[in-house]
C-alpha atoms as a printed R data frame, in Angstrom:
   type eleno elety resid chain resno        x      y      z
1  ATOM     1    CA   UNK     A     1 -113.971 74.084 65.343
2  ATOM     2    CA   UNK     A     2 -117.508 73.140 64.981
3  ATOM     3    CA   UNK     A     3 -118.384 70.973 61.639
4  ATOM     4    CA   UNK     A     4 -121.743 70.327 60.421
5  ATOM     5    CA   UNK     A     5 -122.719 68.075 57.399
6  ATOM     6    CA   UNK     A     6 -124.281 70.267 54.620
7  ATOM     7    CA   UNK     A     7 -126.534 67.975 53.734
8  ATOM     8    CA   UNK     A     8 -128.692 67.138 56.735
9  ATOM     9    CA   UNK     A     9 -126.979 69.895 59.425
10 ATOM    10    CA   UNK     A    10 -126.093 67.164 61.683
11 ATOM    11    CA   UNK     A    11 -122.743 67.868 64.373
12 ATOM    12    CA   UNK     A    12 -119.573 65.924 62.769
13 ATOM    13    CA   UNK     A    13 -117.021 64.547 65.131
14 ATOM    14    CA   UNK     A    14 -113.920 63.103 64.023
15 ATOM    15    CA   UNK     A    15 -111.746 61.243 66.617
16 ATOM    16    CA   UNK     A    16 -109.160 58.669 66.369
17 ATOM    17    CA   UNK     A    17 -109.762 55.224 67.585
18 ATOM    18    CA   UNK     A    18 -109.285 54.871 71.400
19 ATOM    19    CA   UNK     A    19 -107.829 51.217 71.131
20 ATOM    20    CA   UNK     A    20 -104.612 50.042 70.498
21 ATOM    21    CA   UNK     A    21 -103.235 46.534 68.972
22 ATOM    22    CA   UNK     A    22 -101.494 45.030 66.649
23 ATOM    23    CA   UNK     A    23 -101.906 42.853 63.381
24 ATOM    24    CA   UNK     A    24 -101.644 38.772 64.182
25 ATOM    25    CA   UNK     A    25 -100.403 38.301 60.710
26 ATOM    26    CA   UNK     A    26  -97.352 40.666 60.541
27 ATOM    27    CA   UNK     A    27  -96.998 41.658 63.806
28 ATOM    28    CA   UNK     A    28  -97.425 45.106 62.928
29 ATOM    29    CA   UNK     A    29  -98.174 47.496 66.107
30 ATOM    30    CA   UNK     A    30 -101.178 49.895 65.024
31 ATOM    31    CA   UNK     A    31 -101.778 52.372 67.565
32 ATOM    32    CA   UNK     A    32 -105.559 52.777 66.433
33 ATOM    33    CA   UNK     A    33 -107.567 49.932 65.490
34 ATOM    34    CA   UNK     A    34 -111.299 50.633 66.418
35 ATOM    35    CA   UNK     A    35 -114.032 52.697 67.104
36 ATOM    36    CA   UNK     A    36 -115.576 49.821 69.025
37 ATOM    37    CA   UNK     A    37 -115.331 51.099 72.234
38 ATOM    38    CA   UNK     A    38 -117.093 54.566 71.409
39 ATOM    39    CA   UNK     A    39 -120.153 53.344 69.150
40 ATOM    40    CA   UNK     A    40 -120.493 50.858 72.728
41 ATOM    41    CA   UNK     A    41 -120.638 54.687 74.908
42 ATOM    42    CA   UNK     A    42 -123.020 56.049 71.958
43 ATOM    43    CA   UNK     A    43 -125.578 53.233 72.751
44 ATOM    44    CA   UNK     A    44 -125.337 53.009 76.038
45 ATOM    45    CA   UNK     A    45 -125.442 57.180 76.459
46 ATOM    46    CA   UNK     A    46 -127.723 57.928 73.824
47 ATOM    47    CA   UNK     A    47 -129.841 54.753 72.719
48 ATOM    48    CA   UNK     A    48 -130.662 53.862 69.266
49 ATOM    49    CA   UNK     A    49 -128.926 55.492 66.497
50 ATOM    50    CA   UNK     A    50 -131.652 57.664 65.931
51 ATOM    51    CA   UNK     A    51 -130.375 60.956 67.102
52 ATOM    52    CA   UNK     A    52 -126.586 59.717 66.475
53 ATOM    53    CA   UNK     A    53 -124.562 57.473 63.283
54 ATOM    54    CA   UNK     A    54 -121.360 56.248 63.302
55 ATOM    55    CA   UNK     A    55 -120.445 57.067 59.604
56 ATOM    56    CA   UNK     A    56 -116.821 55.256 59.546
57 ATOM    57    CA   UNK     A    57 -113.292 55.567 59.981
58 ATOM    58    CA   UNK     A    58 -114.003 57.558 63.625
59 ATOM    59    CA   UNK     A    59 -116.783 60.193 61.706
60 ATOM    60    CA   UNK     A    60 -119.888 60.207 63.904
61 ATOM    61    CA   UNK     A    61 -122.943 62.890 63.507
62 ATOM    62    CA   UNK     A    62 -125.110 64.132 66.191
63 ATOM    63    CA   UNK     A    63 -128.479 65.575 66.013
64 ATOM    64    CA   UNK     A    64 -128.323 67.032 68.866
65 ATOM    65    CA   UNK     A    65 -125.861 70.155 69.241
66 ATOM    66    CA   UNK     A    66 -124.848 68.622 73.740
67 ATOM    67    CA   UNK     A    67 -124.708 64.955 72.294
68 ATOM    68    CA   UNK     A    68 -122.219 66.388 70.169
69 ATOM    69    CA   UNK     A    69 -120.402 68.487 72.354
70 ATOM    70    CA   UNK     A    70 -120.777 65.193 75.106
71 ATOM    71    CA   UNK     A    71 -119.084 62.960 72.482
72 ATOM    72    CA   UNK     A    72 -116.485 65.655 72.393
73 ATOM    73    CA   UNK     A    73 -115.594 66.093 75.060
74 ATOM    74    CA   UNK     A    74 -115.198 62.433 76.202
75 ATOM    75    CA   UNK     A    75 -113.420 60.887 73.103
76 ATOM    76    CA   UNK     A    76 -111.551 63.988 72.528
């Protein structure tokens, strides 16, 4: 399903965080723990966040309609 934000029609793309870890205080295993890894690909594909944002808690927005379905397809 495609998603667009209302306000500015920008692409939405939710994922969950490729990375996995734990917490060093309780020991906790979290099988998600960052979205470091893909806001890294997002510079490195696309350049400055000018055409892209990382909104939080694995929501980015595309501009572009392919950056979106890029992101997609790689993260997905």
């Amino acid at each position: 399903m495609e998603m667009t934000n209302e306000l500015n029609q920008w692409y939405v793309a939710s994922v969950m965080a490729p990375m996995h870890g734990s917490d060093p205080v309780s020991g906790h295993i979290y099988p998600y723990t960052g979205w470091t890894d893909c806001i890294d690909w997002c510079q490195e594909r696309f350049g400055s966040a000018t055409g892209w944002h990382y909104i939080g808690e694995g929501i980015f927005e595309f501009k572009n309609k392919q950056d979106h379905l890029f992101f997609v397809l790689r993260w997905s």
